[in-house]
MIFI-232428 format. One record per residue (C-alpha): x negated, y, z negated; residue in one letter; chain; residue number from 1. Coordinates in Angstrom, 2 decimals. Last residue first. Layout:
# MIFI-232428
ATOM         u         v         w   type   mol   seq
ATOM         X         Y         Z      a     A   NUM
...
//
This chain:
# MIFI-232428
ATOM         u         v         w   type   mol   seq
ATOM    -21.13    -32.59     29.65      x     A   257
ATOM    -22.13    -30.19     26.76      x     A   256
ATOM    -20.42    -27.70     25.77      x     A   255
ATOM    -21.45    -24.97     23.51      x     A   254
ATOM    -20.06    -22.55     20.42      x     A   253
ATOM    -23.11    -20.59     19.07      x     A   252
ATOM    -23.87    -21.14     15.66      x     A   251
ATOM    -22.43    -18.32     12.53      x     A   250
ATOM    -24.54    -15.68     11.49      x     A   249
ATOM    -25.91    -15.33      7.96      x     A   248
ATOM    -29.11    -17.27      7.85      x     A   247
ATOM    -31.45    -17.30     11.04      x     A   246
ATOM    -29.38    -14.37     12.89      x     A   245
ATOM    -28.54    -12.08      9.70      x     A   244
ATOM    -32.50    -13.12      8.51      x     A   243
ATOM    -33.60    -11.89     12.20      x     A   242
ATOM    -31.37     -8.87     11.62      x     A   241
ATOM    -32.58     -7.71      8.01      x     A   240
ATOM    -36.72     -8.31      9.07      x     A   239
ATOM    -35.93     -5.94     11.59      x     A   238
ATOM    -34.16     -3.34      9.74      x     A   237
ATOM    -36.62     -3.78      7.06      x     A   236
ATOM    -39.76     -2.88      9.84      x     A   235
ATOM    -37.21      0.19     10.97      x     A   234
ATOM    -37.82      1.47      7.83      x     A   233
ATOM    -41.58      1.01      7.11      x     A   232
ATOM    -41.61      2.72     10.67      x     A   231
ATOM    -39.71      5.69      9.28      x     A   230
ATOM    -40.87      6.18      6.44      x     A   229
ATOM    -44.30      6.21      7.60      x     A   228
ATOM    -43.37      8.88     10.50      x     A   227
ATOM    -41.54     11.10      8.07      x     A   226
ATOM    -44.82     12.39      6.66      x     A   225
ATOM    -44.64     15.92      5.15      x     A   224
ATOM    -47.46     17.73      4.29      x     A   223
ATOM    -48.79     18.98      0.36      x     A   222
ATOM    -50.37     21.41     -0.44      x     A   221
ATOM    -48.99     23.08     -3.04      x     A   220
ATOM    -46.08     24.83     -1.15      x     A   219
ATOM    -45.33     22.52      1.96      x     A   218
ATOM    -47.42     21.61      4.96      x     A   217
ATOM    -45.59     20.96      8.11      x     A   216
ATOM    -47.01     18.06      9.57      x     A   215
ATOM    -43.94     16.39     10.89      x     A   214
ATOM    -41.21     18.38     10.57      x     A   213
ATOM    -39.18     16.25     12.87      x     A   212
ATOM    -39.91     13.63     11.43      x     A   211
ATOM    -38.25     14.44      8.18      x     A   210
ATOM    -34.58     13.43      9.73      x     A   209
ATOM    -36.45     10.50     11.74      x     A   208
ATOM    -37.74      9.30      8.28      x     A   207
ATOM    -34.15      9.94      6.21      x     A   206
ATOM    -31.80      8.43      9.05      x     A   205
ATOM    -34.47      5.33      9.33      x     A   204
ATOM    -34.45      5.01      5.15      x     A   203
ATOM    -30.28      5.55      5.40      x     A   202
ATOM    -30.47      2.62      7.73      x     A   201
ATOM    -32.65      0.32      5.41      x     A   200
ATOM    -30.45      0.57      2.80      x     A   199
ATOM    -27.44      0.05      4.44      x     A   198
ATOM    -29.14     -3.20      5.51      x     A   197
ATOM    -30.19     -3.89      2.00      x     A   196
ATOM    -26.64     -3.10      0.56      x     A   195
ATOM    -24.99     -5.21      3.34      x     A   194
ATOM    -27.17     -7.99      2.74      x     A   193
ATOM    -25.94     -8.66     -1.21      x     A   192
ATOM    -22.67     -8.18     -0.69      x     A   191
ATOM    -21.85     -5.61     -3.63      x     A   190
ATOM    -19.28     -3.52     -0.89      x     A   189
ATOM    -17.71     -6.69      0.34      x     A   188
ATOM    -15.98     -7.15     -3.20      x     A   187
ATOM    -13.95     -4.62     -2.38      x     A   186
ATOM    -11.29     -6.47     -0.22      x     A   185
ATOM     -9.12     -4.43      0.71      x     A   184
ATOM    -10.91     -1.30      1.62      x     A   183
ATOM    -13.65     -3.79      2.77      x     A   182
ATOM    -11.26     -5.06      5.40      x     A   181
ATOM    -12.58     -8.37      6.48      x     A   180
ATOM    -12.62     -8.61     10.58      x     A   179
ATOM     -9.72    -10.82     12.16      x     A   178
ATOM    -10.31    -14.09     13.84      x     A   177
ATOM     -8.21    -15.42     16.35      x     A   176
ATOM     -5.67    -18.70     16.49      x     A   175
ATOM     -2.44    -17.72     18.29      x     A   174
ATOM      0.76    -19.54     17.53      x     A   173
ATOM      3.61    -19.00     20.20      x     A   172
ATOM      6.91    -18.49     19.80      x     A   171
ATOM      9.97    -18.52     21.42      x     A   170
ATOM     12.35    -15.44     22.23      x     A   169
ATOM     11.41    -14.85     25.81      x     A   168
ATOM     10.75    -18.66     27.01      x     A   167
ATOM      7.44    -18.89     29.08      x     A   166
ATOM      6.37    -21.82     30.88      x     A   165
ATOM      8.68    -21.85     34.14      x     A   164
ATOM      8.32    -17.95     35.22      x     A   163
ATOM      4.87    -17.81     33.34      x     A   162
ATOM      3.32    -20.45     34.85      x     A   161
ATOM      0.28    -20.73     32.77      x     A   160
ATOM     -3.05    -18.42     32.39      x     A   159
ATOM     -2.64    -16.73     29.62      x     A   158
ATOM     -3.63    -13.68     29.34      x     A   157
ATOM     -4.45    -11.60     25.98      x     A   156
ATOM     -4.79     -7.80     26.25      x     A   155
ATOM     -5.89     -5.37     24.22      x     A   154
ATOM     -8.60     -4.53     26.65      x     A   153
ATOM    -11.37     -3.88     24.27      x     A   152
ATOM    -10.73     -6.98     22.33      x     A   151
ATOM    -11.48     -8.98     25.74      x     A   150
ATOM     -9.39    -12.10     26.18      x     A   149
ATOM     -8.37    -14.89     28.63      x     A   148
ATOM     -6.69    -17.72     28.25      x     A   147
ATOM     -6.52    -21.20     29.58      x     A   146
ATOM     -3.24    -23.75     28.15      x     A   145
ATOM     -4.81    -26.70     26.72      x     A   144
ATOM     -4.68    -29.60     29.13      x     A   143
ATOM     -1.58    -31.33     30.81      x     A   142
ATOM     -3.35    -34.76     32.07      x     A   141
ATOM     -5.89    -35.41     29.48      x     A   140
ATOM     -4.81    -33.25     26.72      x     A   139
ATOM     -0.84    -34.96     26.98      x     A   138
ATOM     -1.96    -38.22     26.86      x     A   137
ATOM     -4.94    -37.63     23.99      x     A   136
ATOM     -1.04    -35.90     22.18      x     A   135
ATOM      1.06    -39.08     22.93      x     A   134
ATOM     -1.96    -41.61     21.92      x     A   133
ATOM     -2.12    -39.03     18.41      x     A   132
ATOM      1.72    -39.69     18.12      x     A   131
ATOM      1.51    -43.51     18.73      x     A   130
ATOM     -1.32    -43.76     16.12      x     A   129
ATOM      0.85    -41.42     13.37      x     A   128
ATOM      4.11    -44.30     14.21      x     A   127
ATOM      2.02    -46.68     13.45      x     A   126
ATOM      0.45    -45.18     10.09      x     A   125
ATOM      4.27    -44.24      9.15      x     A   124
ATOM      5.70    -47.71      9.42      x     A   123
ATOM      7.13    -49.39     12.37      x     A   122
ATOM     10.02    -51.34     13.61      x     A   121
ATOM     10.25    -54.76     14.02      x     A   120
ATOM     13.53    -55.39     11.84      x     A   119
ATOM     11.48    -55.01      8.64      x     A   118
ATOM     13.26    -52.18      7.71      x     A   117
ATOM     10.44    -50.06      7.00      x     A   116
ATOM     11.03    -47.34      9.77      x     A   115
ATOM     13.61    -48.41     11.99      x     A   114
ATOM     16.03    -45.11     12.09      x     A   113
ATOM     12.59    -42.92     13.41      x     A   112
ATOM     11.85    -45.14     15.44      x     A   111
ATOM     14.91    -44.93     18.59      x     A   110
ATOM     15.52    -41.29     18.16      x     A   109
ATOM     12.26    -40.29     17.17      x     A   108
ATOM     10.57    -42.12     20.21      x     A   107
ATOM     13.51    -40.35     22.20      x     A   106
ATOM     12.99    -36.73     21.06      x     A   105
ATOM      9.09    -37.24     22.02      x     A   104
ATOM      9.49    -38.87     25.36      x     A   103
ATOM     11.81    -35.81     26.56      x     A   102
ATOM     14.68    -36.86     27.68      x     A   101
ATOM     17.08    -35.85     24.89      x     A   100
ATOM     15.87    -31.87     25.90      x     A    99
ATOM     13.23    -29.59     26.04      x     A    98
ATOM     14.29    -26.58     27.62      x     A    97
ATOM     13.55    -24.55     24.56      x     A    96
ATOM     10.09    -24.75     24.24      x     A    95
ATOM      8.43    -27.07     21.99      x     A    94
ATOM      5.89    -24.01     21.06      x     A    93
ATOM      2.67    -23.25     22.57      x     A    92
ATOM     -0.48    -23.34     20.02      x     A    91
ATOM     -2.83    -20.61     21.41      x     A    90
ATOM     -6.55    -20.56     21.38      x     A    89
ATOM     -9.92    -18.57     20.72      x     A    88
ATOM     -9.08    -15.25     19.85      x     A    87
ATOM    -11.66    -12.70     18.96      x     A    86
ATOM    -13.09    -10.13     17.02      x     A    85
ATOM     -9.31     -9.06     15.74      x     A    84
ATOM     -8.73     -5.81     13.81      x     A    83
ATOM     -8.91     -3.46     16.51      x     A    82
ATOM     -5.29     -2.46     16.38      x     A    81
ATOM     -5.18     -2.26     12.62      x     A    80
ATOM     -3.51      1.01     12.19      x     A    79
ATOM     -0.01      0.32     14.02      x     A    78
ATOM      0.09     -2.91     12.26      x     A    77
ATOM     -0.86     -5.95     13.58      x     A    76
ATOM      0.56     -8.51     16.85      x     A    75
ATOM      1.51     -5.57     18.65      x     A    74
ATOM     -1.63     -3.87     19.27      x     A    73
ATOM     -2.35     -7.37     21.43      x     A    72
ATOM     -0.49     -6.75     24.27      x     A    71
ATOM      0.60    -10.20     25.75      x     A    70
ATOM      0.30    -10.52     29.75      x     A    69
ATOM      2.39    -11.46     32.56      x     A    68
ATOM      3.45     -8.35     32.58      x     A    67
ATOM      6.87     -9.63     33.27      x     A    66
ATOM      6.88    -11.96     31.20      x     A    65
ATOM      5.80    -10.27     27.75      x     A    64
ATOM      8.31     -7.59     28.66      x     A    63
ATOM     11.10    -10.39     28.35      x     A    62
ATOM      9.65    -10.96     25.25      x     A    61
ATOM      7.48    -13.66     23.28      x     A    60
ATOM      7.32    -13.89     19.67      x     A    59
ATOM      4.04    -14.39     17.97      x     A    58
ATOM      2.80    -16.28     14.69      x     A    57
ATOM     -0.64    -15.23     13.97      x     A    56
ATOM     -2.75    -17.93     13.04      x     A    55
ATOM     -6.00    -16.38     10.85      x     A    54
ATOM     -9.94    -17.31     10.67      x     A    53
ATOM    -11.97    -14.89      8.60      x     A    52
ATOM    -14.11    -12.41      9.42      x     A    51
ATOM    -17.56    -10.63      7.68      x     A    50
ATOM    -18.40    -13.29      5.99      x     A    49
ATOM    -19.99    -15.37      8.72      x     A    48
ATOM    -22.03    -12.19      9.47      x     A    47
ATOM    -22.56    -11.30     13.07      x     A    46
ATOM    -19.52     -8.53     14.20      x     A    45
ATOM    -18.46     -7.65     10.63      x     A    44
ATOM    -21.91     -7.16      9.42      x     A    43
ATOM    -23.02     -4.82     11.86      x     A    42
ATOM    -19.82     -3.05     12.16      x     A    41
ATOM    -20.13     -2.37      8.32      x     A    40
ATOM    -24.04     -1.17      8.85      x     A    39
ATOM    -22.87      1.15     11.90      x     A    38
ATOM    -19.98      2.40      9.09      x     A    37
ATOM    -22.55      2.82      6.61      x     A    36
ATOM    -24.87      4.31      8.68      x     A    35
ATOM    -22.30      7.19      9.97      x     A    34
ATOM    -21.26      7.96      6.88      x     A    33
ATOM    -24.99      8.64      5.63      x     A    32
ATOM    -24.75     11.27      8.30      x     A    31
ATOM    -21.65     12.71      7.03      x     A    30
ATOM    -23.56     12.83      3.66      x     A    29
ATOM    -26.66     14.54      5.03      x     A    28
ATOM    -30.21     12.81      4.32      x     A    27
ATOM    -33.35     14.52      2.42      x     A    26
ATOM    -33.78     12.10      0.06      x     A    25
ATOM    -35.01     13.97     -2.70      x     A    24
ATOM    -36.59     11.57     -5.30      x     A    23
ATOM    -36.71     10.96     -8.85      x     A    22
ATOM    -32.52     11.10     -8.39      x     A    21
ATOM    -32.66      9.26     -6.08      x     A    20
ATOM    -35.79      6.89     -5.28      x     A    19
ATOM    -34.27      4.82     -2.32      x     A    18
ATOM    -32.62      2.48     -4.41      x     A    17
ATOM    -30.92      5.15     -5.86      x     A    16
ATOM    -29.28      6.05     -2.76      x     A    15
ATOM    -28.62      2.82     -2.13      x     A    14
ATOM    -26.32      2.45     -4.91      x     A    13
ATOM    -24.55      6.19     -4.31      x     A    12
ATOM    -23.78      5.34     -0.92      x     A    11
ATOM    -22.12      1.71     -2.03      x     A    10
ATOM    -20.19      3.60     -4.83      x     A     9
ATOM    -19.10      6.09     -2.38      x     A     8
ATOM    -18.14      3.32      0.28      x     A     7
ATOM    -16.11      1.61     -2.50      x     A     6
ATOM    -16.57     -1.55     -5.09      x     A     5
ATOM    -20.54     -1.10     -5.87      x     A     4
ATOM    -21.47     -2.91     -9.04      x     A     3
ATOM    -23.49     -0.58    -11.57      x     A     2
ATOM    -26.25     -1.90    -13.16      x     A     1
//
């Protein structure tokens, strides 16, 4: 059995799964192109394997604040502008107006010097707790900075005083996920539910293709039937997405108050 690492190998797998080369399946190649990039999207939009989590380290410019917006394009390369299915926060940095009267600076200051001498000052799981109470502090009266996002826009906003907040030449973290690329990572090619669900597409492409010449009879006899491929195709494709929902796709975030 051969292991599908590329889109040709993956065409060619299902293709035999179908009945090729016992059976004609009476499909074009650009429109078997077509169903394996709707199958990819598929998977890459639902399937917990299809993207992974990634922090994106970010410089802000002067540009940055003035639109009051970050563009997006320019956190990948040139050819991987729609790579990201989402972003879900940003990690601000320390900014650079910070100075020796900020609480942090002067707990290290004072502490930092102290630790283990026995003089009253404090050891690491102390100075940890006092840290964490500093960071509940600073979520309870500061908050996480809002943002706003929509992949289609290229656009993330964040919704903080840019004028006051933003430092051109500091940077931010930004937590999204990115889409697996199949071209790099090959093994998404043998996944076992992408083959079925390609599969099942080229089955729907082949029964509406024959569908259409429904009830022609051939030489011998015999008449063509695309209708029963079709709905024994579209029956897969429904069984496939209720087992991507129930099995493959990743819960709902929700809030509860």
């Amino acid at each position: 059995m051969s292991i599908p690492v590329s889109r040709t190998d993956l065409k060619e797998w299902c293709l035999r799964k179908l009945g090729k080369p016992v059976i004609e399946i009476n499909v074009d190649d650009d429109q078997m192109e077509d169903r394996i990039d709707e199958a990819l999207q598929f998977y890459q939009e639902y399937h917990f394997d299809g993207t992974e989590k990634v922090y994106e380290k970010y410089q802000l410019t002067t540009d940055d604040i003035t639109n009051k917006y970050i563009y997006i394009p320019d956190l990948t390369s040139p050819s991987s502008n729609n790579a990201y299915t989402g972003i879900t926060k940003i990690f601000p940095g320390t900014g650079t107006s910070v100075g020796m009267w900020d609480v942090r600076y002067q707990m290290r200051l004072n502490d930092i010097t102290t630790f283990g001498s026995g003089l009253g000052g404090y050891d690491m799981l102390s100075y940890q707790m006092r840290m964490k109470n500093l960071a509940m502090i600073q979520e309870l009266l500061v908050g996480k900075i809002p943002i706003r996002h929509n992949r289609h826009g290229n656009k993330l906003y964040l919704d903080w005083e840019w004028a006051s907040d933003a430092v051109a030449g500091e940077h931010i973290i930004i937590e999204a996920f990115k889409v697996i690329d199949p071209e790099v990572y090959v093994d998404v090619y043998n996944d076992m539910f992408l083959k079925q669900y390609v599969t099942a597409l080229f089955k729907e492409q082949w029964g509406l293709n024959l569908s259409k010449f429904e009830g022609v009879q051939m030489v011998g006899g015999v008449t063509l039937n695309g209708r029963v491929i079709l709905d024994e195709a579209r029956t897969d494709i429904d069984k496939l997405r209720e087992e991507m929902s129930l099995k493959f796709e990743l819960p709902v975030d929700f809030m509860m108050a």
